[in-house]
Structures are given as structure tokens and as C-alpha cells.
mmJSON file of the N, C-alpha and C atoms, coordinates in Angstrom:
{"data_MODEL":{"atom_site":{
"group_PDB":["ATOM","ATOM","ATOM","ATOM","ATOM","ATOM","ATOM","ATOM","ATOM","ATOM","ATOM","ATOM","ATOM","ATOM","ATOM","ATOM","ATOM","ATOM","ATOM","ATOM","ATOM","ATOM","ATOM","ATOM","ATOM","ATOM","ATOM","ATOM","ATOM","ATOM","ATOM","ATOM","ATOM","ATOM","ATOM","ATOM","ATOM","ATOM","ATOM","ATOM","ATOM","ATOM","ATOM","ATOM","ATOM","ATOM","ATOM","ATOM","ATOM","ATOM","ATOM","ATOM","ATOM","ATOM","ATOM","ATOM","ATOM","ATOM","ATOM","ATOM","ATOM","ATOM","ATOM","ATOM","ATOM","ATOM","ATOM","ATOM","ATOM","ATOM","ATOM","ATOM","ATOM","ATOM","ATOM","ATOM","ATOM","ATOM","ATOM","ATOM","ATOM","ATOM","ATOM","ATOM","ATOM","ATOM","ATOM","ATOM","ATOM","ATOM","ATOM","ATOM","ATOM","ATOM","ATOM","ATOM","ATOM","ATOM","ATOM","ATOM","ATOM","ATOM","ATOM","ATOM","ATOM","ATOM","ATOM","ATOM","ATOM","ATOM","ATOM","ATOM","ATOM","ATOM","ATOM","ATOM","ATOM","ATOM","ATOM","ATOM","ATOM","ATOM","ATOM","ATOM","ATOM","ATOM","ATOM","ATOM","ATOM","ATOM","ATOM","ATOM","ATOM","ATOM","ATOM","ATOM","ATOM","ATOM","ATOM","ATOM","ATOM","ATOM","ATOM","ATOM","ATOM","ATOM","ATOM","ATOM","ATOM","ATOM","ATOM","ATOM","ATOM","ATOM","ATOM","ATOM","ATOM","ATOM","ATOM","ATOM","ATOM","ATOM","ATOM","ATOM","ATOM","ATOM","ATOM","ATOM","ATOM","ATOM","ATOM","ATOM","ATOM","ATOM","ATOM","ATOM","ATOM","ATOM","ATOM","ATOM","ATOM","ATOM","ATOM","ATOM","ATOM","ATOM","ATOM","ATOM","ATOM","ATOM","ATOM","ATOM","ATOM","ATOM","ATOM","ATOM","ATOM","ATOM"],
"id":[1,2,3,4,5,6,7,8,9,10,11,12,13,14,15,16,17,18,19,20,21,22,23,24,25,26,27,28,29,30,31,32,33,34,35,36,37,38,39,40,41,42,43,44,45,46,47,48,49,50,51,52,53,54,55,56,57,58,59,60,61,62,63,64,65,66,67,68,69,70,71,72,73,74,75,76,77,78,79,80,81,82,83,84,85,86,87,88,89,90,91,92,93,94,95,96,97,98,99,100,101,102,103,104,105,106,107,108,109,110,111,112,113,114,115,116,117,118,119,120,121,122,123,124,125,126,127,128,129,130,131,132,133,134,135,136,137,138,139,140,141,142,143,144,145,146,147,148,149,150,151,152,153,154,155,156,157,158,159,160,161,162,163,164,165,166,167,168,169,170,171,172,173,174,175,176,177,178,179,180,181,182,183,184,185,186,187,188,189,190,191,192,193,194,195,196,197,198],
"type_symbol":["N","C","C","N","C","C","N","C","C","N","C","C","N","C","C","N","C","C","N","C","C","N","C","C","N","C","C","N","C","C","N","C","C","N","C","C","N","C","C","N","C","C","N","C","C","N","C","C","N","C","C","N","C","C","N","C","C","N","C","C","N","C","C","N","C","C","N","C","C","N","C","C","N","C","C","N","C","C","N","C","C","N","C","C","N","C","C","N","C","C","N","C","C","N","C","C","N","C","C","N","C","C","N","C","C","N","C","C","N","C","C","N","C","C","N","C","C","N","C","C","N","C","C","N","C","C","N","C","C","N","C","C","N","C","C","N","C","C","N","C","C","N","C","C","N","C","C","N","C","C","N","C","C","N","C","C","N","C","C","N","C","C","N","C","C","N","C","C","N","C","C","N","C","C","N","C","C","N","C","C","N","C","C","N","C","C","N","C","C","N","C","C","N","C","C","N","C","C"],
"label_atom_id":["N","CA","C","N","CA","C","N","CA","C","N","CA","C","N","CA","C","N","CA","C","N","CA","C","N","CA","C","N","CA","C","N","CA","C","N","CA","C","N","CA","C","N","CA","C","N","CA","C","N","CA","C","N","CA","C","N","CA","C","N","CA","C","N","CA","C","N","CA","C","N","CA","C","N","CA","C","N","CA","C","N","CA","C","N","CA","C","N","CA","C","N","CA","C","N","CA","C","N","CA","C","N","CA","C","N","CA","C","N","CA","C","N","CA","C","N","CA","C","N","CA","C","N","CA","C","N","CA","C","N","CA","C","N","CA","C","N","CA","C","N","CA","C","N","CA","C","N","CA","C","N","CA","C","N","CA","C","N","CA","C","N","CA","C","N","CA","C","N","CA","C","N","CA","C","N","CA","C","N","CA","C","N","CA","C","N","CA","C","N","CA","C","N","CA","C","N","CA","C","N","CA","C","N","CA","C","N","CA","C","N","CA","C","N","CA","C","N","CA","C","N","CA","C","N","CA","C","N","CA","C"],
"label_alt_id":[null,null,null,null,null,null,null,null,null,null,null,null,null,null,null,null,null,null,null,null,null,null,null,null,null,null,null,null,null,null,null,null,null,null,null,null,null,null,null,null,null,null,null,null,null,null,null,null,null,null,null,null,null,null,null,null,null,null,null,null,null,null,null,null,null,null,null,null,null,null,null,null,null,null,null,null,null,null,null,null,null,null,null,null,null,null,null,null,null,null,null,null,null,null,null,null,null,null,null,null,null,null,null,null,null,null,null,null,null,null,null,null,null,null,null,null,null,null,null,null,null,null,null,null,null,null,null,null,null,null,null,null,null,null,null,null,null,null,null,null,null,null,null,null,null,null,null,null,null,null,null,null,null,null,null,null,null,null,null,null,null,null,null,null,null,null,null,null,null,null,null,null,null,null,null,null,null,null,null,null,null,null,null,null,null,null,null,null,null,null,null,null,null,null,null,null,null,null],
"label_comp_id":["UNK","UNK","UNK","UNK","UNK","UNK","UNK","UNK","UNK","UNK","UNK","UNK","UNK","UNK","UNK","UNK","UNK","UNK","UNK","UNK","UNK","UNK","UNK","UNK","UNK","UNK","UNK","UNK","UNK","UNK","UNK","UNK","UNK","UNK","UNK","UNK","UNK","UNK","UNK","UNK","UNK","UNK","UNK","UNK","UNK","UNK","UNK","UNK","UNK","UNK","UNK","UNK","UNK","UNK","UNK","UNK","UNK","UNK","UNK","UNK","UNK","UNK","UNK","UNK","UNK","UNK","UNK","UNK","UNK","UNK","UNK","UNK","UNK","UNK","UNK","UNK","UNK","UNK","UNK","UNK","UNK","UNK","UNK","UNK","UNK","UNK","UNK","UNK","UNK","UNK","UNK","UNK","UNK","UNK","UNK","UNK","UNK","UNK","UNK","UNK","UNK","UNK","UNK","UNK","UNK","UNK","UNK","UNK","UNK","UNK","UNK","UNK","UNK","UNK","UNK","UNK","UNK","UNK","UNK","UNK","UNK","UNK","UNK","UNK","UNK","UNK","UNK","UNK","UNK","UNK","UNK","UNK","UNK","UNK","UNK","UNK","UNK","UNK","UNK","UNK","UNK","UNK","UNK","UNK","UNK","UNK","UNK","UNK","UNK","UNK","UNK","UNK","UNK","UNK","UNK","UNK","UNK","UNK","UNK","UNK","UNK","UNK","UNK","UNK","UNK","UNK","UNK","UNK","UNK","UNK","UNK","UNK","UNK","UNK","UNK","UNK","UNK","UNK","UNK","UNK","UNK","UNK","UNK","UNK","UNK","UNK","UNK","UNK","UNK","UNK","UNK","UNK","UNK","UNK","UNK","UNK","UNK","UNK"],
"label_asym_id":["A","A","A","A","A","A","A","A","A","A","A","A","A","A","A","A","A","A","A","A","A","A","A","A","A","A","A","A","A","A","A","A","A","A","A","A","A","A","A","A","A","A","A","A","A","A","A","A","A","A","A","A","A","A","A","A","A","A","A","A","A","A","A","A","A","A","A","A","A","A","A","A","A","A","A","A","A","A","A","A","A","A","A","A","A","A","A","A","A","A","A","A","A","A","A","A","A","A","A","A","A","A","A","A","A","A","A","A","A","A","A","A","A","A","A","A","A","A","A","A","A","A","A","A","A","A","A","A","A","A","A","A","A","A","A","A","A","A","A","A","A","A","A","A","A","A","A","A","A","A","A","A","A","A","A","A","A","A","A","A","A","A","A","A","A","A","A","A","A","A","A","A","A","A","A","A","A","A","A","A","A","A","A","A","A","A","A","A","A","A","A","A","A","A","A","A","A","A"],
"label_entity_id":["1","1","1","1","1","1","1","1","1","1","1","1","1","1","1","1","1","1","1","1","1","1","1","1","1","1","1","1","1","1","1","1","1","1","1","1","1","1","1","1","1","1","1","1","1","1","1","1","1","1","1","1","1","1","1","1","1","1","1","1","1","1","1","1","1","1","1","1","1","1","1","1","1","1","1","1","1","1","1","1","1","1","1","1","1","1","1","1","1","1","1","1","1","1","1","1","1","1","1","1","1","1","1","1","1","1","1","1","1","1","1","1","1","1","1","1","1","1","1","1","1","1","1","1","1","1","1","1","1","1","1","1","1","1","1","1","1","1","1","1","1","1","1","1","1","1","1","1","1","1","1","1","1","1","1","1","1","1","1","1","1","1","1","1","1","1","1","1","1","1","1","1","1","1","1","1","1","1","1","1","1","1","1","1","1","1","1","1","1","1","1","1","1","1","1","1","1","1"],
"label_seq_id":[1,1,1,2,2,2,3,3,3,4,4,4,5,5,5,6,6,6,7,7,7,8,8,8,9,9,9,10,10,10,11,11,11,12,12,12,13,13,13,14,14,14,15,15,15,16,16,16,17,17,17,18,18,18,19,19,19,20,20,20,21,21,21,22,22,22,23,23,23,24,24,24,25,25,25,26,26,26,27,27,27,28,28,28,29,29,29,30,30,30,31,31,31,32,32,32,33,33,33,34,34,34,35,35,35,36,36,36,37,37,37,38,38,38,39,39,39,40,40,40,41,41,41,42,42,42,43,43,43,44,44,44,45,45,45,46,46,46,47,47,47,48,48,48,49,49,49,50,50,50,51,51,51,52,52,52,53,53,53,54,54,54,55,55,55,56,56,56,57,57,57,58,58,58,59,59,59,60,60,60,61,61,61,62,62,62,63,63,63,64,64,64,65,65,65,66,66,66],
"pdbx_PDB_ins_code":[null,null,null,null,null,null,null,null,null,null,null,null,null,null,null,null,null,null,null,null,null,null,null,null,null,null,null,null,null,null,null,null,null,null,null,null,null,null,null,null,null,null,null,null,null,null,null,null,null,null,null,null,null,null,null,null,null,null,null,null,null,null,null,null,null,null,null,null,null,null,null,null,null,null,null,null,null,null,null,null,null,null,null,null,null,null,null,null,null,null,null,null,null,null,null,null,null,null,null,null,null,null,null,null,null,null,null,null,null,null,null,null,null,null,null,null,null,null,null,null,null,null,null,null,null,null,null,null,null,null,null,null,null,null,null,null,null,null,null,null,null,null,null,null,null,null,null,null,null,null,null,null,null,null,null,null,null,null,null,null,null,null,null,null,null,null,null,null,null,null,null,null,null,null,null,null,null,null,null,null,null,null,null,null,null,null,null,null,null,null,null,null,null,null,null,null,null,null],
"Cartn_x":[22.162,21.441,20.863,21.631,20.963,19.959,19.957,18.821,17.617,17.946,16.586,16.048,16.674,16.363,15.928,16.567,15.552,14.255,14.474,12.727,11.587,11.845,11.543,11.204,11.727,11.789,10.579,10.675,9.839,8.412,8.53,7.059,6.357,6.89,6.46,5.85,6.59,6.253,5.082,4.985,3.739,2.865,2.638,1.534,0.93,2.2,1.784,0.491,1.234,0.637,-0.49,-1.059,-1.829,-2.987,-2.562,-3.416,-5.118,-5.301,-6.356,-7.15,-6.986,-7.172,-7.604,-6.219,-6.708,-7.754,-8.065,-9.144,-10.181,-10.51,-11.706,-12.428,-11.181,-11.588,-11.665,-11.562,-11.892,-10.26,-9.103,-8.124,-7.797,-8.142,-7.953,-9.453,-10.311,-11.336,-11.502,-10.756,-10.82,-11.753,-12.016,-12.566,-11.727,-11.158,-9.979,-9.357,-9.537,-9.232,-9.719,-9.281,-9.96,-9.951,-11.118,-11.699,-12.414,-11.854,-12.373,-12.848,-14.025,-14.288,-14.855,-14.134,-15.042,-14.852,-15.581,-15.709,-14.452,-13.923,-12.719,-11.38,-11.42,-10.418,-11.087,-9.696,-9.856,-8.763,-8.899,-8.018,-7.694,-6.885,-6.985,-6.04,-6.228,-5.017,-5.646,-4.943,-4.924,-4.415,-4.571,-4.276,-4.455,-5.135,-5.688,-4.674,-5.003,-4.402,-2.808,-1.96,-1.024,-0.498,-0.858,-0.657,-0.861,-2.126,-2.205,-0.817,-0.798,0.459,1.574,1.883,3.284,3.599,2.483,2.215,2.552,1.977,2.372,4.112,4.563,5.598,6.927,6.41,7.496,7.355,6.083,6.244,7.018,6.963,7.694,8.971,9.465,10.666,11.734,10.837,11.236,11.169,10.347,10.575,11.848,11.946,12.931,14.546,14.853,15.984,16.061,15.162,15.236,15.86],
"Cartn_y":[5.077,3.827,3.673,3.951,3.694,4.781,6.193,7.159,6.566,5.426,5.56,4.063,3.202,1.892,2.337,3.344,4.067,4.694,5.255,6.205,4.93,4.337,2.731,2.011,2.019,1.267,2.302,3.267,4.46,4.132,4.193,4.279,3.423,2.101,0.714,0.807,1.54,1.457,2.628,3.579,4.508,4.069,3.087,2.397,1.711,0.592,-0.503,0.008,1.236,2.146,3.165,3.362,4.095,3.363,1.692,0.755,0.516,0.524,0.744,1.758,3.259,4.361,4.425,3.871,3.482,2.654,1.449,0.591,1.176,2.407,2.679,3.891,4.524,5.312,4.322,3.045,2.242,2.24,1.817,1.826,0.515,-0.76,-1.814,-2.616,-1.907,-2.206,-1.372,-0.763,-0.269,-1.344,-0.629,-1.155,-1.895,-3.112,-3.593,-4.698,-4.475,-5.612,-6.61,-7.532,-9.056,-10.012,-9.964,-10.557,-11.968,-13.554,-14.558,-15.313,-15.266,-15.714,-17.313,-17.91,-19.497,-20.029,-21.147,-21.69,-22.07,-22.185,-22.007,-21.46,-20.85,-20.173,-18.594,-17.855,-16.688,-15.822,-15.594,-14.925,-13.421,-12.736,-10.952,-10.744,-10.276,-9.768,-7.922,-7.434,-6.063,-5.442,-5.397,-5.005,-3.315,-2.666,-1.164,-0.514,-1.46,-0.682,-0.59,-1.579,-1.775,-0.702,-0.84,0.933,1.978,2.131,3.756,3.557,2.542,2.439,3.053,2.051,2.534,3.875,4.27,5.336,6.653,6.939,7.347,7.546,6.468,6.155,6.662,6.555,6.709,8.611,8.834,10.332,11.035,10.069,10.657,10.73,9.19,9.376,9.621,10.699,11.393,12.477,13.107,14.501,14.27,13.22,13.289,13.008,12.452,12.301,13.848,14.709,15.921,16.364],
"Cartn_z":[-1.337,-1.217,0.185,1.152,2.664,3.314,2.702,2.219,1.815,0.979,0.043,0.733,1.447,2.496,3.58,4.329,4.976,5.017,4.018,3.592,3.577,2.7,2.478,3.506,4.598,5.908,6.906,6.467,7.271,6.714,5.379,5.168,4.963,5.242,5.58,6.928,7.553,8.918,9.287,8.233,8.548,7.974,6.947,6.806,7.714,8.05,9.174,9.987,10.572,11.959,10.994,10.266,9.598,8.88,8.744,8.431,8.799,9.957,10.528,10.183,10.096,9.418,7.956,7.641,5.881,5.336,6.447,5.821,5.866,7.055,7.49,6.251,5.84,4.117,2.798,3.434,1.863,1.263,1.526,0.54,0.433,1.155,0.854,-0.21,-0.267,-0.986,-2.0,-3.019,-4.006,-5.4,-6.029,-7.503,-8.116,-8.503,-8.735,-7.867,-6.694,-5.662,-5.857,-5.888,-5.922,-4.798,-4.357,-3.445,-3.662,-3.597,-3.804,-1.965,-1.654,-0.832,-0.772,-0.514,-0.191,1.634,1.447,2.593,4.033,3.347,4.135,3.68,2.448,2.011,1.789,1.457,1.137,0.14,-1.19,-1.643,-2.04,-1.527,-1.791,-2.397,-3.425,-4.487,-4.82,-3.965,-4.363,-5.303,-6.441,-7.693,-7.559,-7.334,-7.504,-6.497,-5.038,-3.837,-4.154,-4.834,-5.073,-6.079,-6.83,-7.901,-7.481,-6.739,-6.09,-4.844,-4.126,-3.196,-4.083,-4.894,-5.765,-6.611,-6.864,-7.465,-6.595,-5.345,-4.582,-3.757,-3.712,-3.441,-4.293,-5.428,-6.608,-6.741,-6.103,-6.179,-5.328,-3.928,-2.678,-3.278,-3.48,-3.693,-4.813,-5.74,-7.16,-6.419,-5.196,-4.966,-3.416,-3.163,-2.257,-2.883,-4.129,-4.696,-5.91,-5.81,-6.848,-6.367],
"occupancy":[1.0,1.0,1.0,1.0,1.0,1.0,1.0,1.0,1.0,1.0,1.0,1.0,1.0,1.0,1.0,1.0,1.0,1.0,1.0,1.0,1.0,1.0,1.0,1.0,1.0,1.0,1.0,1.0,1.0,1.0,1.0,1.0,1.0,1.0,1.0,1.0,1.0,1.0,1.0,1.0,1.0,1.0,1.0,1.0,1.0,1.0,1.0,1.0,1.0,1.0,1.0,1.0,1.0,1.0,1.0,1.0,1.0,1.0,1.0,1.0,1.0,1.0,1.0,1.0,1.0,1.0,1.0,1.0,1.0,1.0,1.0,1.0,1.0,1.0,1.0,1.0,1.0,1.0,1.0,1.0,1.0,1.0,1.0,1.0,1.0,1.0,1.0,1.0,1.0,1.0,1.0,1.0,1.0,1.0,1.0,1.0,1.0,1.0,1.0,1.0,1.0,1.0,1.0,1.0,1.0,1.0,1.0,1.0,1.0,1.0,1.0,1.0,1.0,1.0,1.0,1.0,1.0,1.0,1.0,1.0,1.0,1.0,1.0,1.0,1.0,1.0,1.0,1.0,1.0,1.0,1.0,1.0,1.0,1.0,1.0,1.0,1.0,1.0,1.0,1.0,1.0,1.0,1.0,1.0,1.0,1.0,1.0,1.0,1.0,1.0,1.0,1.0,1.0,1.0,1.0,1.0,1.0,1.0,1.0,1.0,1.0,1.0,1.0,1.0,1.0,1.0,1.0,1.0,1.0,1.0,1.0,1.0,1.0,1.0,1.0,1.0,1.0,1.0,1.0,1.0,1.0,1.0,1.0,1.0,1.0,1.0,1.0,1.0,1.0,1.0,1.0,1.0,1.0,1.0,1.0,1.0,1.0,1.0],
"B_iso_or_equiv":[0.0,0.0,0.0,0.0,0.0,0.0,0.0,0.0,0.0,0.0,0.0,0.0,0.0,0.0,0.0,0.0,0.0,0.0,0.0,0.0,0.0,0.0,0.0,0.0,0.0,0.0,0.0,0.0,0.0,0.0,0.0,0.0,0.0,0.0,0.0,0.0,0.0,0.0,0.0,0.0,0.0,0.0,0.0,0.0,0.0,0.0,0.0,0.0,0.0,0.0,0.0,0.0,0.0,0.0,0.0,0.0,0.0,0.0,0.0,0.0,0.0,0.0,0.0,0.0,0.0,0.0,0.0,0.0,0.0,0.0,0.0,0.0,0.0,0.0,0.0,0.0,0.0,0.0,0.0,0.0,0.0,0.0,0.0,0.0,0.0,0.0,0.0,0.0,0.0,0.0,0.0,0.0,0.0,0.0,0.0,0.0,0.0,0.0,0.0,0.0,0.0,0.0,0.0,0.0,0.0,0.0,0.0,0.0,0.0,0.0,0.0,0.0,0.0,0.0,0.0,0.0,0.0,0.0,0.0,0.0,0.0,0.0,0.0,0.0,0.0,0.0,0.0,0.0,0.0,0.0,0.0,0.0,0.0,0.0,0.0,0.0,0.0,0.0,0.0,0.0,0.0,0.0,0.0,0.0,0.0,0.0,0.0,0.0,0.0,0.0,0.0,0.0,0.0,0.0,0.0,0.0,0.0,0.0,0.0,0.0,0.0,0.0,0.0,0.0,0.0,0.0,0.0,0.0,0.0,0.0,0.0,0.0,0.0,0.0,0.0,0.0,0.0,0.0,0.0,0.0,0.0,0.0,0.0,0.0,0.0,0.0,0.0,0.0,0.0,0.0,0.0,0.0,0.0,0.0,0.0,0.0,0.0,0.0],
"pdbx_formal_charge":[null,null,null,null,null,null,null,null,null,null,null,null,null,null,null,null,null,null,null,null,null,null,null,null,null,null,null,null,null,null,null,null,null,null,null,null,null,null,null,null,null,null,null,null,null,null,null,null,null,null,null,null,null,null,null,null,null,null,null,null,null,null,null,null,null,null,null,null,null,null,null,null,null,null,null,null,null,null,null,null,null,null,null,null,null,null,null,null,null,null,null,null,null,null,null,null,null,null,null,null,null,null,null,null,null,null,null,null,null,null,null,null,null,null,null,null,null,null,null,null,null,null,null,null,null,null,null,null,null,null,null,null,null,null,null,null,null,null,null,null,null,null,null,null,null,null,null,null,null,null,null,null,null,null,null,null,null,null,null,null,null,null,null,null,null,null,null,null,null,null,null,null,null,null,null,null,null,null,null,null,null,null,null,null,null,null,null,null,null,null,null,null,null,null,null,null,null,null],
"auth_seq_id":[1,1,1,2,2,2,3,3,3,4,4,4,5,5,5,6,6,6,7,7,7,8,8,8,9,9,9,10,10,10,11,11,11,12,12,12,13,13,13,14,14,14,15,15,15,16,16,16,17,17,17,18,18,18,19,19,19,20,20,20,21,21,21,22,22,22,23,23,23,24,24,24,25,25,25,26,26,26,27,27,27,28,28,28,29,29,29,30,30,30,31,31,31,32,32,32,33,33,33,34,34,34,35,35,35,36,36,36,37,37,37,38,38,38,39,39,39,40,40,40,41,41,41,42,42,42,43,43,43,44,44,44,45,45,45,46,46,46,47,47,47,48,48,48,49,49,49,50,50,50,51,51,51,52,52,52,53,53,53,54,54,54,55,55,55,56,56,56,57,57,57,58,58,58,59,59,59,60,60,60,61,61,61,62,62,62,63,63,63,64,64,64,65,65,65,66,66,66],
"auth_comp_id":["UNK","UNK","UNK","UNK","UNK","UNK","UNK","UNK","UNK","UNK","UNK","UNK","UNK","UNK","UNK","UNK","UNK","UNK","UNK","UNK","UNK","UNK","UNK","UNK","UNK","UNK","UNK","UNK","UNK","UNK","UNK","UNK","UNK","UNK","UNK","UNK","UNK","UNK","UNK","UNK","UNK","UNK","UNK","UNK","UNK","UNK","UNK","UNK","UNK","UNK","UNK","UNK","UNK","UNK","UNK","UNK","UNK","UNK","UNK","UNK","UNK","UNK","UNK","UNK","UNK","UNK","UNK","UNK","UNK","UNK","UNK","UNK","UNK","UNK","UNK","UNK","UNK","UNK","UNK","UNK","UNK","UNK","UNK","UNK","UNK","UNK","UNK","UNK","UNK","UNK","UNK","UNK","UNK","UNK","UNK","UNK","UNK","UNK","UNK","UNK","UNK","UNK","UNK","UNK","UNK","UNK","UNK","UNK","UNK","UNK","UNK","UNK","UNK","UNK","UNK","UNK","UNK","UNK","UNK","UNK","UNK","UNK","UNK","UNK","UNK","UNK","UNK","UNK","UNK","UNK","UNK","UNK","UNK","UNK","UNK","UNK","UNK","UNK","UNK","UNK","UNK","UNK","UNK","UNK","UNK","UNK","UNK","UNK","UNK","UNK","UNK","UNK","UNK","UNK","UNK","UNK","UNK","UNK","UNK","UNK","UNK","UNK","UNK","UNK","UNK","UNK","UNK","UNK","UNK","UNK","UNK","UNK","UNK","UNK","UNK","UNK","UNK","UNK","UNK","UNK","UNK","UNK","UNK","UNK","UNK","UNK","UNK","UNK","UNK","UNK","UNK","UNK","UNK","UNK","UNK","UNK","UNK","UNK"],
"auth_asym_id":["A","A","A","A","A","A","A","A","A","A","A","A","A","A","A","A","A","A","A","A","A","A","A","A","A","A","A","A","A","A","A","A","A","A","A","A","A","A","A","A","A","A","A","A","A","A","A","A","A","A","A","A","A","A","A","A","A","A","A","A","A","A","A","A","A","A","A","A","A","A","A","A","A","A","A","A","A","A","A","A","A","A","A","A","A","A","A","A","A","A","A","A","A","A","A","A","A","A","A","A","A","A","A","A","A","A","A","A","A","A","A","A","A","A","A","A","A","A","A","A","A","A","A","A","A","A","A","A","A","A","A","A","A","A","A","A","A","A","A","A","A","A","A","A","A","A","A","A","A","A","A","A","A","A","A","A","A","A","A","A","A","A","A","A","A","A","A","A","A","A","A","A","A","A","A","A","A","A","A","A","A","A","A","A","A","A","A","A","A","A","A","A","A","A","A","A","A","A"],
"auth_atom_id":["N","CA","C","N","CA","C","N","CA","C","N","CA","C","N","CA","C","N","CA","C","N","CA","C","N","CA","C","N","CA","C","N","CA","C","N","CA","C","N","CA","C","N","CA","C","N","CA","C","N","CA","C","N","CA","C","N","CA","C","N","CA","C","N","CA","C","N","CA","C","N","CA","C","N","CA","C","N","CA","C","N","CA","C","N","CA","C","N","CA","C","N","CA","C","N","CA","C","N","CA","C","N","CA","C","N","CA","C","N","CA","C","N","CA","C","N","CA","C","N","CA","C","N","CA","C","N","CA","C","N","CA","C","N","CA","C","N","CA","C","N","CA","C","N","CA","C","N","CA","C","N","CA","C","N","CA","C","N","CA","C","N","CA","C","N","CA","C","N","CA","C","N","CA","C","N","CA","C","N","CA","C","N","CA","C","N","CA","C","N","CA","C","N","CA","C","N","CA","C","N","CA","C","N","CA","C","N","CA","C","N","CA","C","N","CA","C","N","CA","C","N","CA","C","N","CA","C","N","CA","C"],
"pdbx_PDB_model_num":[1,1,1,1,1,1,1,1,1,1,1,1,1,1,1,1,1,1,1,1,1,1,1,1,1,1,1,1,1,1,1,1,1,1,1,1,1,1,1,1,1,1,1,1,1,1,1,1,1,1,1,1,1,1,1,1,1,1,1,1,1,1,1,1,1,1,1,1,1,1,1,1,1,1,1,1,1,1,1,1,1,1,1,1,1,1,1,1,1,1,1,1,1,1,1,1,1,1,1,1,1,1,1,1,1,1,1,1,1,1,1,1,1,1,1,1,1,1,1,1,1,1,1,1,1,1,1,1,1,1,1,1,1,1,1,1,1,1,1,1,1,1,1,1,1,1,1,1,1,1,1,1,1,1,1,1,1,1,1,1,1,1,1,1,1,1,1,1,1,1,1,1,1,1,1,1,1,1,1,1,1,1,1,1,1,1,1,1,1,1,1,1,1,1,1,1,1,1]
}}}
């Protein structure tokens, strides 16, 4: 369990720091994202980025618990 809170804790944190990078290839603006812009509000519900995120993730850590 503290293996897998760690990894978890890591790659939260290589996003964080990789964030900047990532926006600049388009991963927060995928096809799917929902973007509601008004006048003084703003709503982002990343739907796409969130699956390819998890998707990813669940691969790391199926090849790190094999």
C-alpha cells in the first residue's frame, strides 16, 4: 500500500512540474474538454484529459505491481 501512495505521490508531482510542457502539446485542450466561458465566470471540466490521464496511469501501475 505505501508503494503504491508513493508512486501516486510521484507522479502527481511529475505532472505538477511537467504541466507547463504539457499545455504547450495541447493536453489540457483535447477534443472533449469542456470549456464554458462567460463574463466573469469560467468552467473546465476535462473529461478527455482525465481518461487519457487515467488511462495512462493504470498502465504504469499494472506494469509496476506485475
Amino acid at each position: 500500500m505505501s508503494r503504491t501512495l508513493i508512486v501516486i505521490g510521484l507522479s502527481i508531482v511529475a505532472v505538477g512540474l511537467l504541466w507547463p510542457w504539457l499545455a504547450r502539446i495541447g493536453l489540457g485542450r483535447l477534443p472533449g474538454d469542456i470549456v464554458i466561458e462567460r463574463e466573469n465566470f469560467r468552467l473546465y471540466v476535462p473529461i478527455t484529459t482525465g481518461i487519457l490521464i487515467s488511462i495512462v496511469l493504470s498502465a504504469i501501475l499494472w506494469l509496476i505491481n506485475r
